[in-house]
MIRO-362318 format. One record per residue: residue number from 0; chain; z, x, y of N, C-alpha, C in turn. Coordinates in Angstrom, 2 decimals. Each point is the difference from the previous one (the first is absolute). Layout:
REM MIRO-362318
n = NUM; chain = A; n_z = Z; n_x = X; n_y = Y; ca_z = Z; ca_x = X; ca_y = Y; c_z = Z; c_x = X; c_y = Y $
...
//
This chain:
REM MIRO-362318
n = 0; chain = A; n_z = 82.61; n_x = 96.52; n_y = 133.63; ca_z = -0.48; ca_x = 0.25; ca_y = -1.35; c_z = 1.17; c_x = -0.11; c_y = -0.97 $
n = 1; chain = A; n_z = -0.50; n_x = -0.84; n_y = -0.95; ca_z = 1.16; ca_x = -0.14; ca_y = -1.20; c_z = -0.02; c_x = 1.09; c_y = -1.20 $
n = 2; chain = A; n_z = 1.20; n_x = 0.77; n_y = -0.46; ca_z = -0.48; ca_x = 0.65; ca_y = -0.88; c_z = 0.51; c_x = -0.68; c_y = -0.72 $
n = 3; chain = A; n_z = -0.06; n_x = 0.37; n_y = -1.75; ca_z = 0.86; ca_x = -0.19; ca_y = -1.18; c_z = 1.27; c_x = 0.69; c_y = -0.04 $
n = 4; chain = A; n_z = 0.81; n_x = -0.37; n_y = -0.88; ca_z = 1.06; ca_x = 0.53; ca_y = -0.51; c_z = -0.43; c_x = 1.58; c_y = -0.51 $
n = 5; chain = A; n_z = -0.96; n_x = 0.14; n_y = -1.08; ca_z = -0.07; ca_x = 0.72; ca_y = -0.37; c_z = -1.14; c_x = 1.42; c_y = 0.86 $
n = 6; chain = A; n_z = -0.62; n_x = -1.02; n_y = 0.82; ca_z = -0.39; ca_x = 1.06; ca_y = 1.28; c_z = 0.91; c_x = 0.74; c_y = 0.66 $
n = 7; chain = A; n_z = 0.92; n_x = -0.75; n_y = 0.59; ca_z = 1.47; ca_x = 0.60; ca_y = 0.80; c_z = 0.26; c_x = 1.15; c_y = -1.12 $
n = 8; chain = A; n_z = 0.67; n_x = -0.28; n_y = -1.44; ca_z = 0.67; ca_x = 0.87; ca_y = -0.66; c_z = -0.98; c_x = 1.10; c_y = -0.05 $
n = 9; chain = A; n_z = -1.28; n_x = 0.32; n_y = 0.01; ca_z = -0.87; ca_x = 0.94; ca_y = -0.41; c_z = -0.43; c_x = 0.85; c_y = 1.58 $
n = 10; chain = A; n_z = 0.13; n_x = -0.73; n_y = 0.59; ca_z = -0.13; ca_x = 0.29; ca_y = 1.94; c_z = 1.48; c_x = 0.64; c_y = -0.07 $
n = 11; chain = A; n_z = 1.06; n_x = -0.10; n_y = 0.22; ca_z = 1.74; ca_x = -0.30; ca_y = 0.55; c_z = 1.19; c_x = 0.78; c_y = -0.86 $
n = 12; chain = A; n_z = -0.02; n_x = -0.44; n_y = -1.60; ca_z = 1.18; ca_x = 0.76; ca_y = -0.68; c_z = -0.18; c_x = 0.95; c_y = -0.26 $
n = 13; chain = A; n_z = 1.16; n_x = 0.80; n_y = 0.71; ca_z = -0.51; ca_x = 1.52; ca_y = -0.17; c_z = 0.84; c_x = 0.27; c_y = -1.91 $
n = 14; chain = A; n_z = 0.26; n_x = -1.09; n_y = -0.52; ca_z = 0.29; ca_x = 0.65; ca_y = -1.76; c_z = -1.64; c_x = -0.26; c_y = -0.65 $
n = 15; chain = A; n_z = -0.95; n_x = -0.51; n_y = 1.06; ca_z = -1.02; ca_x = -0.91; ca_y = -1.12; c_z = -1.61; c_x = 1.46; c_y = 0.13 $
n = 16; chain = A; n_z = -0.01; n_x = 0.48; n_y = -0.70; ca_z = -1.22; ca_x = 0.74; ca_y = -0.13; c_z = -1.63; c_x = -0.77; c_y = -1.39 $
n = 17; chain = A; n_z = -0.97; n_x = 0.19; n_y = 0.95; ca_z = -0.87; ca_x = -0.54; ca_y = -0.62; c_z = -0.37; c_x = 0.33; c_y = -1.59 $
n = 18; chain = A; n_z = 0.59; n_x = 1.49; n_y = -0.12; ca_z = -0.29; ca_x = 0.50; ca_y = -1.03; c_z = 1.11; c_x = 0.89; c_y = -0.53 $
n = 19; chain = A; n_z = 0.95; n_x = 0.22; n_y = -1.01; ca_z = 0.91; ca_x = 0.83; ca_y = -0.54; c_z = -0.06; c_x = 0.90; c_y = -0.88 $
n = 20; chain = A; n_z = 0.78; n_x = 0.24; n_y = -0.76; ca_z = -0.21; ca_x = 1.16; ca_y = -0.93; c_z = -0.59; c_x = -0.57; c_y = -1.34 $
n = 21; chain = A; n_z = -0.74; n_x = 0.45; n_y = -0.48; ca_z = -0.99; ca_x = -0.29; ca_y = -1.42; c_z = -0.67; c_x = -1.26; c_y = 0.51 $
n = 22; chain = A; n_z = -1.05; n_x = 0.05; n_y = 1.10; ca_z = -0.71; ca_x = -0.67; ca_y = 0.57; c_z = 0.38; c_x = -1.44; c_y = -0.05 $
n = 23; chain = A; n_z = 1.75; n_x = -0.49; n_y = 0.02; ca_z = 0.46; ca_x = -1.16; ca_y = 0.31; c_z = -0.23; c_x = -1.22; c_y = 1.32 $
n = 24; chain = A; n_z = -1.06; n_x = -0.55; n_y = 0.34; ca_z = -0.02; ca_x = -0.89; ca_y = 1.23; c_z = 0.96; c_x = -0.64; c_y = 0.14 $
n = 25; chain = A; n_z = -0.17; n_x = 0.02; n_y = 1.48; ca_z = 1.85; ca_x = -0.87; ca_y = 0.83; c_z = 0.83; c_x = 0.48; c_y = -0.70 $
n = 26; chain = A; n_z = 0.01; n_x = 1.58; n_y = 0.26; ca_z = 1.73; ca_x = 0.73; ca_y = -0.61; c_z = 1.19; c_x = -0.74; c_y = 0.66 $
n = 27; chain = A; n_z = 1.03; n_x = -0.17; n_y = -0.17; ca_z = 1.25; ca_x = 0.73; ca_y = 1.29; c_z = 0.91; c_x = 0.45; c_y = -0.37 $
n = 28; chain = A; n_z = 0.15; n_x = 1.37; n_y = 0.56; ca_z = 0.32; ca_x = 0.72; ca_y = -0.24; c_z = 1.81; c_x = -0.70; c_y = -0.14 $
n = 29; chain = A; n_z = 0.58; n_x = -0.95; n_y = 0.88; ca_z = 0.95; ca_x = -0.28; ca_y = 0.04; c_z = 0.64; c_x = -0.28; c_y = -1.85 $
n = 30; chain = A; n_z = -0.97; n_x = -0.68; n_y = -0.54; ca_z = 0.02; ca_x = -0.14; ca_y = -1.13; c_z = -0.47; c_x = 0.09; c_y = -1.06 $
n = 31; chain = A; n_z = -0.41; n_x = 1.62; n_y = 0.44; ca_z = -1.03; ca_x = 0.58; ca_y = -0.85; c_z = -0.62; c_x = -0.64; c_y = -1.28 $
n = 32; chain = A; n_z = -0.83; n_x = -1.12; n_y = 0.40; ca_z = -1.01; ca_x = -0.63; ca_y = -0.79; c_z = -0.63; c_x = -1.10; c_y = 0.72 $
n = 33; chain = A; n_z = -0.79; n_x = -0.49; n_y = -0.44; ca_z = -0.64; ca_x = -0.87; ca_y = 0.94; c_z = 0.74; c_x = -0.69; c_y = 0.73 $
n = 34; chain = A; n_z = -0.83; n_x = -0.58; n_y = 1.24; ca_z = 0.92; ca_x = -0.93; ca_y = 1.08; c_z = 0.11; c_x = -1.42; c_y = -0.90 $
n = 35; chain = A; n_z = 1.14; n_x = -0.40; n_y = 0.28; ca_z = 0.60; ca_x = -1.41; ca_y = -0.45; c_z = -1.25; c_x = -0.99; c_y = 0.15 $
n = 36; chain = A; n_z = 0.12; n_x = 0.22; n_y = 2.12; ca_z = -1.28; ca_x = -1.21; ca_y = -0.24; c_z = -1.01; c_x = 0.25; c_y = -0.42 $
n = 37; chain = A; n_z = -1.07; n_x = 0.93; n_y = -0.33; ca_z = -0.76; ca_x = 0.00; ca_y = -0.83; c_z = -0.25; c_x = -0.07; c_y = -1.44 $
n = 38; chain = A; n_z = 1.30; n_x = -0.01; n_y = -0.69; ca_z = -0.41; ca_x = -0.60; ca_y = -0.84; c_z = -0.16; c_x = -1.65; c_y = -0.64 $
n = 39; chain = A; n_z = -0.47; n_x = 0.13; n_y = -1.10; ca_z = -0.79; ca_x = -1.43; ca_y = -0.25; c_z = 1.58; c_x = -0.85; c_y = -0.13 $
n = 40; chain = A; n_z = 0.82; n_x = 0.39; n_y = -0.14; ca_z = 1.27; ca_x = -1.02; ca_y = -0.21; c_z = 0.95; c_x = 0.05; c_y = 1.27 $
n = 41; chain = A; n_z = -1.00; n_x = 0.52; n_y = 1.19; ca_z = 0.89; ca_x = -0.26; ca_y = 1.22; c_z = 1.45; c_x = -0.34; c_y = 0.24 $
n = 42; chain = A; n_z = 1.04; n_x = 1.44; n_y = 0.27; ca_z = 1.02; ca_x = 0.19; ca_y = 0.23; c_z = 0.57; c_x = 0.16; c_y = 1.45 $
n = 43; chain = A; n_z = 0.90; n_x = -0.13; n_y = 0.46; ca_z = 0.26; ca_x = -0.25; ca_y = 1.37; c_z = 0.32; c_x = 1.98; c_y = 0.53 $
n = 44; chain = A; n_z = 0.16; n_x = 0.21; n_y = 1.28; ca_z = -0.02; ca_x = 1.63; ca_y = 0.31; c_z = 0.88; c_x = -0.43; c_y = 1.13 $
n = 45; chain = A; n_z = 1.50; n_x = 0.25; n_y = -0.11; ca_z = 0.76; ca_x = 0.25; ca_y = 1.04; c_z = -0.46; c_x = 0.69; c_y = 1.01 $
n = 46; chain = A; n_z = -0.54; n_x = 1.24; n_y = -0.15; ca_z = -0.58; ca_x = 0.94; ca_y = 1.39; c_z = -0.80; c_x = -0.63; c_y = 0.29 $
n = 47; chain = A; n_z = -0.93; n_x = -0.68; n_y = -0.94; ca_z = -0.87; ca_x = -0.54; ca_y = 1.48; c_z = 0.64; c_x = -1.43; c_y = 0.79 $
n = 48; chain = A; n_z = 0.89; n_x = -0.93; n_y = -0.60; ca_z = 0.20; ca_x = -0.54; ca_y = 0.81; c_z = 1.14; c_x = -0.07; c_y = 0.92 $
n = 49; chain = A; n_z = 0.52; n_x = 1.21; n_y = 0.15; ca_z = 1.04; ca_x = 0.69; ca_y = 0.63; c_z = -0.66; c_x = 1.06; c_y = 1.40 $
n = 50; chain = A; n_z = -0.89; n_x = 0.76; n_y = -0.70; ca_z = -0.50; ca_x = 1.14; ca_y = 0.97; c_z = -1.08; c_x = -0.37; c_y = 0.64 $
n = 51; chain = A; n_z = -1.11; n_x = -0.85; n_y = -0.96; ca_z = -1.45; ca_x = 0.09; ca_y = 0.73; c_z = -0.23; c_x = -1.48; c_y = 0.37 $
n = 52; chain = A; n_z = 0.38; n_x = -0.69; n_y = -0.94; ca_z = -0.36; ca_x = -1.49; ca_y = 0.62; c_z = 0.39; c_x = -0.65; c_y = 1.19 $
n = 53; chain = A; n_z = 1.39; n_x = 0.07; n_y = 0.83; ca_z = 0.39; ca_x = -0.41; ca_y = 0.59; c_z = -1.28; c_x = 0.70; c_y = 1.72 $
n = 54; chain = A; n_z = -0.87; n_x = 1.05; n_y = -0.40; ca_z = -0.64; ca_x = 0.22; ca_y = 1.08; c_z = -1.16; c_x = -0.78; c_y = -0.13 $
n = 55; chain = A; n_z = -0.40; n_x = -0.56; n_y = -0.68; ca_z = -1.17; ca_x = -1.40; ca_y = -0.12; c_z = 0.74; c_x = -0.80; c_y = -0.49 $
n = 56; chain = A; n_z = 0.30; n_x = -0.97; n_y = 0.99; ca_z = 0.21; ca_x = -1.41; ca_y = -0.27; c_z = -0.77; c_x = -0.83; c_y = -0.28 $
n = 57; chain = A; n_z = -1.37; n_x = 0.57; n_y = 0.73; ca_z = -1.57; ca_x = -0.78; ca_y = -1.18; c_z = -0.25; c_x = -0.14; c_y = -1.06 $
n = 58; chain = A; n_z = 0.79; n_x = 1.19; n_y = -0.78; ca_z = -0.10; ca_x = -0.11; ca_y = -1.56; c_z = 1.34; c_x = -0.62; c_y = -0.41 $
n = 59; chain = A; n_z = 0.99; n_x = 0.02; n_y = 0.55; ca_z = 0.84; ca_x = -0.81; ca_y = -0.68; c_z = -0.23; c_x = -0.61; c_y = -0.47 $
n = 60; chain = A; n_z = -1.01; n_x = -1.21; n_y = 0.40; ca_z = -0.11; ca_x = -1.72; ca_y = -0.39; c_z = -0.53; c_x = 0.28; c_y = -1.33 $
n = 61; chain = A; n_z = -0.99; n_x = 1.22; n_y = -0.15; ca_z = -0.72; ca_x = 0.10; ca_y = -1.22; c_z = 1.04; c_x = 0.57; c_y = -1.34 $
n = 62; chain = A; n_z = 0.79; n_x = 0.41; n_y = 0.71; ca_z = 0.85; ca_x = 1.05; ca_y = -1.00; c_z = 1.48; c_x = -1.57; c_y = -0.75 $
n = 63; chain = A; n_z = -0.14; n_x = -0.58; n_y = 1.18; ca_z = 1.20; ca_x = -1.36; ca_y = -0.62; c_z = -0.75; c_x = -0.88; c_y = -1.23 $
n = 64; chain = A; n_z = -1.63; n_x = 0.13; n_y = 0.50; ca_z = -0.43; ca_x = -0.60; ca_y = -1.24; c_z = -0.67; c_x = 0.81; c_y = -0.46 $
n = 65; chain = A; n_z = 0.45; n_x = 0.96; n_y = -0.57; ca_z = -0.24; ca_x = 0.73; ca_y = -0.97; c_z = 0.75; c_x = -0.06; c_y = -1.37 $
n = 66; chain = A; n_z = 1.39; n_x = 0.06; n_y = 1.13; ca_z = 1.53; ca_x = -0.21; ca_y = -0.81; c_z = 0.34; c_x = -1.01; c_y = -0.44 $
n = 67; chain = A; n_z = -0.64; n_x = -1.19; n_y = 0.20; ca_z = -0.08; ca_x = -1.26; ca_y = 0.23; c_z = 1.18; c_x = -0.49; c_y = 0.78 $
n = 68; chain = A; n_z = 0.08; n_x = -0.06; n_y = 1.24; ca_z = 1.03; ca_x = -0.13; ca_y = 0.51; c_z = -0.51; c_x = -0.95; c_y = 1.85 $
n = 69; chain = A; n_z = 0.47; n_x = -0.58; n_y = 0.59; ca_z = -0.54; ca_x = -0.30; ca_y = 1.15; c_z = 0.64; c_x = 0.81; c_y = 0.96 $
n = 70; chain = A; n_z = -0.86; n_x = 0.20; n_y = 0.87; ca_z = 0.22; ca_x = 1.27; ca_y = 0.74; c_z = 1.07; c_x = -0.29; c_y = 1.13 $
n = 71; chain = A; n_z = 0.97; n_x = 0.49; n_y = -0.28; ca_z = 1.63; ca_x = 0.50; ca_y = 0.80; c_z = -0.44; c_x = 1.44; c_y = 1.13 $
n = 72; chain = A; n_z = 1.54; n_x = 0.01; n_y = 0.06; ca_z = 0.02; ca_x = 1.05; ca_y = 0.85; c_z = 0.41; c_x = 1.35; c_y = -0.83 $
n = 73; chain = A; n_z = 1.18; n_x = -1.07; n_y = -0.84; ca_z = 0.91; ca_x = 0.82; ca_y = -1.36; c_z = -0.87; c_x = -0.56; c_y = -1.36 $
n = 74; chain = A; n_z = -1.08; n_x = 1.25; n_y = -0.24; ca_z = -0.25; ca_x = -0.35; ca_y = -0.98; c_z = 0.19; c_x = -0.16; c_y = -1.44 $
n = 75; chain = A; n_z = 0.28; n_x = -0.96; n_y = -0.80; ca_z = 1.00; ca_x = -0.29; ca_y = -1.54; c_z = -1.60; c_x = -0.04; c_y = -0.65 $
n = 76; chain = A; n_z = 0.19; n_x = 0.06; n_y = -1.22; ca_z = -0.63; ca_x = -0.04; ca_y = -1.26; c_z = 0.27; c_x = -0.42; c_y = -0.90 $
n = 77; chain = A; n_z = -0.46; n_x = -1.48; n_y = -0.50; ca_z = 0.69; ca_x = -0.99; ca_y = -0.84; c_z = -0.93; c_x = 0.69; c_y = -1.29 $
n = 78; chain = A; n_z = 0.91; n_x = -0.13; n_y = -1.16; ca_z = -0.84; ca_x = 0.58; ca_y = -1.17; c_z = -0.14; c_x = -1.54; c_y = -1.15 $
n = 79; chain = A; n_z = -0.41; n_x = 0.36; n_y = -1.41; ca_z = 0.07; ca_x = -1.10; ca_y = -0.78; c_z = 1.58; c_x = 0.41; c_y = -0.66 $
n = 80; chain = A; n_z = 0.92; n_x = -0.45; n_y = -0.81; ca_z = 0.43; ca_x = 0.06; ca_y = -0.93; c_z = -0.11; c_x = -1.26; c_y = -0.81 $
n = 81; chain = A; n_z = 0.53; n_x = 0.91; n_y = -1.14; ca_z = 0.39; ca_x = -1.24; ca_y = -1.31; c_z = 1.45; c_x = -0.09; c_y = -0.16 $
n = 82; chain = A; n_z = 0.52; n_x = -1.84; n_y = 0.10; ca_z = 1.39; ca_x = 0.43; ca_y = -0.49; c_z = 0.23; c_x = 0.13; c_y = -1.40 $
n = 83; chain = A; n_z = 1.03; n_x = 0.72; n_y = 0.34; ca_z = 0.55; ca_x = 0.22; ca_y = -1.70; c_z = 0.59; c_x = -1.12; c_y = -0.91 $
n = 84; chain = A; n_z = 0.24; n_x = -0.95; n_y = 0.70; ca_z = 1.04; ca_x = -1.18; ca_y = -0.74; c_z = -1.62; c_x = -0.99; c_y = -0.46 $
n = 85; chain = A; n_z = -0.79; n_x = -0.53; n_y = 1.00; ca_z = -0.65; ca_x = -0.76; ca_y = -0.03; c_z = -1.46; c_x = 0.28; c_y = 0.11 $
n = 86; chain = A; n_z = -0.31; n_x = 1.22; n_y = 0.12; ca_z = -1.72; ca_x = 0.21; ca_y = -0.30; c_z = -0.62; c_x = -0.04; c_y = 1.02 $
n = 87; chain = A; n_z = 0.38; n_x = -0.78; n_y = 1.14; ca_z = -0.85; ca_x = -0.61; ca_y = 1.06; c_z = -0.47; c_x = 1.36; c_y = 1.06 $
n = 88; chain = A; n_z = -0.97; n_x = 0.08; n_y = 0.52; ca_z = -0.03; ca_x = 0.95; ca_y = 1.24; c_z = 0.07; c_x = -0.83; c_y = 1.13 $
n = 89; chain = A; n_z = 0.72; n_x = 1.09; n_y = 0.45; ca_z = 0.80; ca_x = -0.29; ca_y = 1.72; c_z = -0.60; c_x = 0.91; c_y = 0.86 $
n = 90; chain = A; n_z = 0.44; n_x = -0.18; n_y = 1.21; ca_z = -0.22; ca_x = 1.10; ca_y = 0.90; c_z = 1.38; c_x = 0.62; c_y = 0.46 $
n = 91; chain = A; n_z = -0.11; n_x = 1.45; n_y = 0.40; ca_z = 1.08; ca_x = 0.33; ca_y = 0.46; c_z = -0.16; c_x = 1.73; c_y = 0.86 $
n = 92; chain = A; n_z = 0.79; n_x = -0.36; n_y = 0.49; ca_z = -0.12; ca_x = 1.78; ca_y = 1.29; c_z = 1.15; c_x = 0.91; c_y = -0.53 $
n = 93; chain = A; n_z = 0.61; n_x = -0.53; n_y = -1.03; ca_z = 0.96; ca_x = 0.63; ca_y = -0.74; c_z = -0.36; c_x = 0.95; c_y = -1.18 $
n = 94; chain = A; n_z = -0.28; n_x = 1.06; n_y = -0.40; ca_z = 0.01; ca_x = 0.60; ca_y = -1.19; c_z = 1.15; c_x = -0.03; c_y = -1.14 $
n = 95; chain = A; n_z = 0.88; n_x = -0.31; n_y = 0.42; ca_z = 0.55; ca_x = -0.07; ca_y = -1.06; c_z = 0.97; c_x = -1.42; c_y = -0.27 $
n = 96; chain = A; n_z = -1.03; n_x = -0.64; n_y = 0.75; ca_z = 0.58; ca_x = -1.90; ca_y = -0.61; c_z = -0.93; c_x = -0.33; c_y = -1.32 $
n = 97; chain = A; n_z = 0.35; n_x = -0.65; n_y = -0.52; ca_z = 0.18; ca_x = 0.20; ca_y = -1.60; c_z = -0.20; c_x = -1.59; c_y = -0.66 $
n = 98; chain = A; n_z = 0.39; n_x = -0.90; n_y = 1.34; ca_z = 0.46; ca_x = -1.79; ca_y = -0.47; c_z = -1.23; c_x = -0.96; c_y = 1.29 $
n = 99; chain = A; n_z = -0.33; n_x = -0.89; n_y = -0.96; ca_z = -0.78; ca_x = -0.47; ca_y = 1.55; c_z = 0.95; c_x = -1.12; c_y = 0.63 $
n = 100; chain = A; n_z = 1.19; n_x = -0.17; n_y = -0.25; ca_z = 1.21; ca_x = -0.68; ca_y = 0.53; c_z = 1.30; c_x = -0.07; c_y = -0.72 $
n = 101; chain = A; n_z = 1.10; n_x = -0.79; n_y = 0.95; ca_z = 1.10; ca_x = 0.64; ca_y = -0.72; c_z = 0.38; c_x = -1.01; c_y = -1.58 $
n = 102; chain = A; n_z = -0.58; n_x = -1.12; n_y = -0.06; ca_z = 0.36; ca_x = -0.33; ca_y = -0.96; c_z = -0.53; c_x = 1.45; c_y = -1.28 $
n = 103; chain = A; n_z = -1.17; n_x = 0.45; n_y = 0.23; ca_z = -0.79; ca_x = 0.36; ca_y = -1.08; c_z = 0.90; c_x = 1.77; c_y = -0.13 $
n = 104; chain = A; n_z = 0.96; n_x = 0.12; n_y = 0.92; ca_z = 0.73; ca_x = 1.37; ca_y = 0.12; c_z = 1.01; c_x = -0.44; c_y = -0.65 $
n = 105; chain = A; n_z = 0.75; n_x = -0.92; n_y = -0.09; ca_z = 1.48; ca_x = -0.55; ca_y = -0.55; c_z = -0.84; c_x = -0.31; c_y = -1.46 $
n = 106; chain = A; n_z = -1.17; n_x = -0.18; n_y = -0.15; ca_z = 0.08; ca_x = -0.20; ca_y = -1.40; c_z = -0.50; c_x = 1.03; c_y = -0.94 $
n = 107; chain = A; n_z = -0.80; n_x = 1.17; n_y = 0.68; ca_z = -0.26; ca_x = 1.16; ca_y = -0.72; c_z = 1.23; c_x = 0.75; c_y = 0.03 $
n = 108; chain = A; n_z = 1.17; n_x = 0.17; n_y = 0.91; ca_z = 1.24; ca_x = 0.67; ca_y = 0.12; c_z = 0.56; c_x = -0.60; c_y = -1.37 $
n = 109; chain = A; n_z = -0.01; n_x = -0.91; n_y = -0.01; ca_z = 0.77; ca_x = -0.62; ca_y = -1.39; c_z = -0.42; c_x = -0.04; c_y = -1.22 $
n = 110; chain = A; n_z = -1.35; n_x = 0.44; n_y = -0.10; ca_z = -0.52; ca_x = 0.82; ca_y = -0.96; c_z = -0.06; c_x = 1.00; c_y = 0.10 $
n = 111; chain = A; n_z = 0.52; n_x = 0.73; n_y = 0.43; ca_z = -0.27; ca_x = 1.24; ca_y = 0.55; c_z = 1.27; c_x = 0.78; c_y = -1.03 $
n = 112; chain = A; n_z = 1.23; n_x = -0.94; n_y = 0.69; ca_z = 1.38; ca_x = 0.20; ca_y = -0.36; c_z = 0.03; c_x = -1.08; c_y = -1.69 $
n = 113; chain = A; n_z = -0.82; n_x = -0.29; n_y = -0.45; ca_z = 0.78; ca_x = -0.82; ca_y = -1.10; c_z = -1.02; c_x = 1.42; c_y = -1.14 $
n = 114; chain = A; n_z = -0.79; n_x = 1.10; n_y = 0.52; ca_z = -1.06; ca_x = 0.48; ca_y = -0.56; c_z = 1.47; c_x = 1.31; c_y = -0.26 $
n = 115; chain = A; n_z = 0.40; n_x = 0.35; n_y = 1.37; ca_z = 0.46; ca_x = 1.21; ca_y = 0.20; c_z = 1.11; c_x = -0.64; c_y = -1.48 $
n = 116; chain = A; n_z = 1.16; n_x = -0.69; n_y = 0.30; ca_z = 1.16; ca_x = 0.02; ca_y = -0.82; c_z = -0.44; c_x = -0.05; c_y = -1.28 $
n = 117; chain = A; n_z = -1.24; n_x = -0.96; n_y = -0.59; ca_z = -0.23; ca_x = 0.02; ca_y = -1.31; c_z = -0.37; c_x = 1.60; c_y = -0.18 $
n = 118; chain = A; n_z = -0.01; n_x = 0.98; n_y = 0.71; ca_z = -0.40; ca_x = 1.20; ca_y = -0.71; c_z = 1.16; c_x = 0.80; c_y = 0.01 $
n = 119; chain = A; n_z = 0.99; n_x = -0.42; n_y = 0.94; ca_z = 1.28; ca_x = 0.91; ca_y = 0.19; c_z = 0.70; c_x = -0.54; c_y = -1.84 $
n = 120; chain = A; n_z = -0.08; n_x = -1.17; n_y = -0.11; ca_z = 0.73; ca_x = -0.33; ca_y = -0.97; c_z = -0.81; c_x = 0.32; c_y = -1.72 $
n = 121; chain = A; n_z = -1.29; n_x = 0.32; n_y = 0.32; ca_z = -0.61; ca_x = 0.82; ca_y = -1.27; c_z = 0.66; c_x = 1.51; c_y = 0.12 $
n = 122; chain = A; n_z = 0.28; n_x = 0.60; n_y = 0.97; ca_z = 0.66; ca_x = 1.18; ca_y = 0.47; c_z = 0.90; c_x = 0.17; c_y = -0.88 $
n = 123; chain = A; n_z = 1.24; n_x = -0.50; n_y = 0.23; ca_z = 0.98; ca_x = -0.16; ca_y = 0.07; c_z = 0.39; c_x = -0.88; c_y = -1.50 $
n = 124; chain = A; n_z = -0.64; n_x = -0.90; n_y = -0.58; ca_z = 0.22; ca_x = 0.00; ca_y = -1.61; c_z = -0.55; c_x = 0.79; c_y = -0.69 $
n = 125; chain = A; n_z = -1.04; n_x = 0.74; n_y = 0.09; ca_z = -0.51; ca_x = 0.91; ca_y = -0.43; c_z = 1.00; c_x = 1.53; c_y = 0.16 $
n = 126; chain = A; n_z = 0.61; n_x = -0.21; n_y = 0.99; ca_z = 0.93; ca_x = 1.45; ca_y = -0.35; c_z = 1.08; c_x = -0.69; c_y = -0.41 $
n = 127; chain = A; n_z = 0.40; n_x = -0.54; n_y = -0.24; ca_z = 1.32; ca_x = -0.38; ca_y = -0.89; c_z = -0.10; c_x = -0.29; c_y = -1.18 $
n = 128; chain = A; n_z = -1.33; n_x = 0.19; n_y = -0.93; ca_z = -0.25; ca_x = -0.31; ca_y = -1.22; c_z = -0.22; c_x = 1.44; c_y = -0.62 $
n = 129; chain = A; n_z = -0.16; n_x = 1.06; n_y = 1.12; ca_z = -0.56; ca_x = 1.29; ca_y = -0.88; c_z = 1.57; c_x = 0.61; c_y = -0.06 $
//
């Protein structure tokens, strides 16, 4: 028998209660407010795929495409970003990559730095005039 993802979590995590305080569905308590995966903008839950998932490997497959991800052993979670230099969305397992390559990093750095000095130097004539 196959369950769901969200069968397991409601069967299995002991943070996931059906019901919480001020009649909240899918509490957990871990993070006292609703569970990640239940909500409508589906967020990823370290405990469960640390503590409970690894004991159904049946649901894995469902849980990789959930994440959108093809199902590993080590499971990653590719997200969208936008780069900053060029607009485009990329994919990436990085939170805090920023460029969807290196040309587009060498050229927001250099705006980055031609942004920073033009303000050091409003700074800096500005206190020498008062």
């Amino acid at each position: 028998m196959r369950m769901t993802v969200k069968a397991v979590i409601a069967a299995e995590c002991c943070n996931h209660f059906r019901e919480g305080p001020y009649s909240m569905s899918n509490y957990c308590c871990a993070k006292d407010a609703v569970c990640p995966i239940f909500t409508p903008t589906f967020q990823r839950c370290r405990w469960f795929e640390t503590a409970v998932l690894p004991a159904w490997p049946d649901v894995a497959a469902e849980w990789a495409d959930m994440c959108g991800q093809e199902e590993t052993g080590d499971i990653t979670v590719t997200r969208q970003a936008i780069c900053r230099n060029c607009g485009e969305a990329f994919k990436t397992t990085n939170n805090r990559q920023g460029y969807c390559s290196e040309a587009c990093s060498v050229e927001g750095r250099k705006r980055y730095v031609r942004v920073y000095r033009r303000h050091k130097r409003t700074l800096v004539s500005g206190a020498v005039e008062k």
